[in-house]
Structure formats: structure tokens, C-alpha cells
C-alpha positions as CSV (number, residue, x, y, z in Angstrom):
1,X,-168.7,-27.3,130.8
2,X,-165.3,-25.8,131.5
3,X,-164.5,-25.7,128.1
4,X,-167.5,-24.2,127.1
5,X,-167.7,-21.1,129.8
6,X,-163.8,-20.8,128.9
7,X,-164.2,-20.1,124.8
8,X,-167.3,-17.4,126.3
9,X,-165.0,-15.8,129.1
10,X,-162.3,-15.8,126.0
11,X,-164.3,-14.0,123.6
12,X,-165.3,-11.2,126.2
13,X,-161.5,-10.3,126.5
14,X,-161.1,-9.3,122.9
15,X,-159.1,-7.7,121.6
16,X,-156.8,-9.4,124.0
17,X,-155.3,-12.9,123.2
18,X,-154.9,-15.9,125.1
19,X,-151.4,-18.1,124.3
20,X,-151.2,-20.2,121.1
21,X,-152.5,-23.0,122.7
22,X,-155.6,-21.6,124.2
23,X,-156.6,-19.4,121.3
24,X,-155.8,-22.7,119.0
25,X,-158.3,-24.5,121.4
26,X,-160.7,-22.0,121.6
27,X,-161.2,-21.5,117.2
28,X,-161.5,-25.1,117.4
29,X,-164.7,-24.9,119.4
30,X,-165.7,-21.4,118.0
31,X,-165.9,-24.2,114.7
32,X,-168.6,-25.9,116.2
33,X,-170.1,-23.7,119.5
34,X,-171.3,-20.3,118.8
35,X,-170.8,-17.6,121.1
36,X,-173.9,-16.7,123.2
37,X,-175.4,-13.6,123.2
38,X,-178.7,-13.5,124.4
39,X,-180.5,-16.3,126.5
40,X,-180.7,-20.0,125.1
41,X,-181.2,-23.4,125.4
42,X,-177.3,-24.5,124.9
43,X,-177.8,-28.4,125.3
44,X,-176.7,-28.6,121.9
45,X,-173.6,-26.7,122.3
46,X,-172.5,-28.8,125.5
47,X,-173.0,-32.2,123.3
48,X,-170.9,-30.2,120.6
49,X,-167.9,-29.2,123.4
50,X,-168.1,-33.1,124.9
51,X,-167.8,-34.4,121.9
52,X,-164.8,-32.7,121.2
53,X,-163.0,-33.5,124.3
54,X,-163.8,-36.8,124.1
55,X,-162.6,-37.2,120.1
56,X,-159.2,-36.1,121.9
57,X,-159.9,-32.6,118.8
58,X,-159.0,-30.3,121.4
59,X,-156.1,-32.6,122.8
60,X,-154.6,-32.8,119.4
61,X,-154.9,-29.3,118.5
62,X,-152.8,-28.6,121.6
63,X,-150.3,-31.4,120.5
64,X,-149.9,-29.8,117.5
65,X,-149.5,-26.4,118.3
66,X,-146.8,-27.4,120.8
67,X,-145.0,-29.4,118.5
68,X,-145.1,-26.3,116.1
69,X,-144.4,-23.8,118.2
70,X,-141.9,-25.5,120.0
71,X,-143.4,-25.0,123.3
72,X,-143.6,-27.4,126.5
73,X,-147.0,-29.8,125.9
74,X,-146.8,-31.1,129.4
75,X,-146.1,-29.2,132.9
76,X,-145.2,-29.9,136.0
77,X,-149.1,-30.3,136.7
78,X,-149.8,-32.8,134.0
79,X,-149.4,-36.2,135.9
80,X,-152.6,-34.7,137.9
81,X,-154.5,-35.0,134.5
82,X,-153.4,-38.4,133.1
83,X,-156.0,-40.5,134.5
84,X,-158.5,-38.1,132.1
């Protein structure tokens, strides 16, 4: 769900743009999820954004834009997330 409301809250910021990592994440579920812009069932579009989290797609996107860009894939707040 987080996901989803982020790549919403994302688009509503144009023409501003989020870091590499972020934007990277957010075209990969703008491949797949819509944005919303009038009221609808999103079910669907949930099933699409869990899917993708748990396929590890919007994991390696952020791997590889990282790696690329030569920028730190882990933080100091990562060891809170490694049980996910």
C-alpha cells in the first residue's frame, strides 16, 4: 500500500523529481499501476504493486541503480528492514 500511495503522491509533485532511486522505482510501477484520477476500484493495482515487491522488481531496480550510479544501497537504517 505504501508503495502504491508513494508513485500517486510522486506524480502530484511534477515537475519536480524524486532521487534516482525513487524515480527508478516509481517508472517501474507506473509500468504496471496507472495513476488514478478519478474514483476506482484499485484491487487490481494493489495485486499489481505486491506482486512487485514480492518478485524483489522494485528491490532490484534499486540494486541496480545504486550500483550504476555509484550511490550507497544500504543506510544506516537498513538493518531495521532485513527481516522484510
Amino acid at each position: 500500500l505504501e508503495f502504491f500511495c508513494a508513485a500517486q503522491a510522486l506524480d502530484f509533485l511534477e515537475p519536480l523529481r524524486p532521487t534516482p532511486i525513487l524515480d527508478g522505482i516509481h517508472q517501474k510501477i507506473r509500468e504496471q499501476v496507472p495513476h488514478i484520477t478519478q474514483d476506482e476500484l484499485i484491487n487490481h493495482y494493489m495485486h499489481h504493486t505486491i506482486e512487485l515487491v514480492k518478485k524483489g522488481e522494485l528491490l532490484r531496480v534499486a540494486h541496480a541503480i545504486s550500483t550504476r550510479d555509484k550511490v550507497p544501497f544500504q543506510t544506516s537504517l537498513s538493518k531495521f528492514f532485513d527481516e522484510f
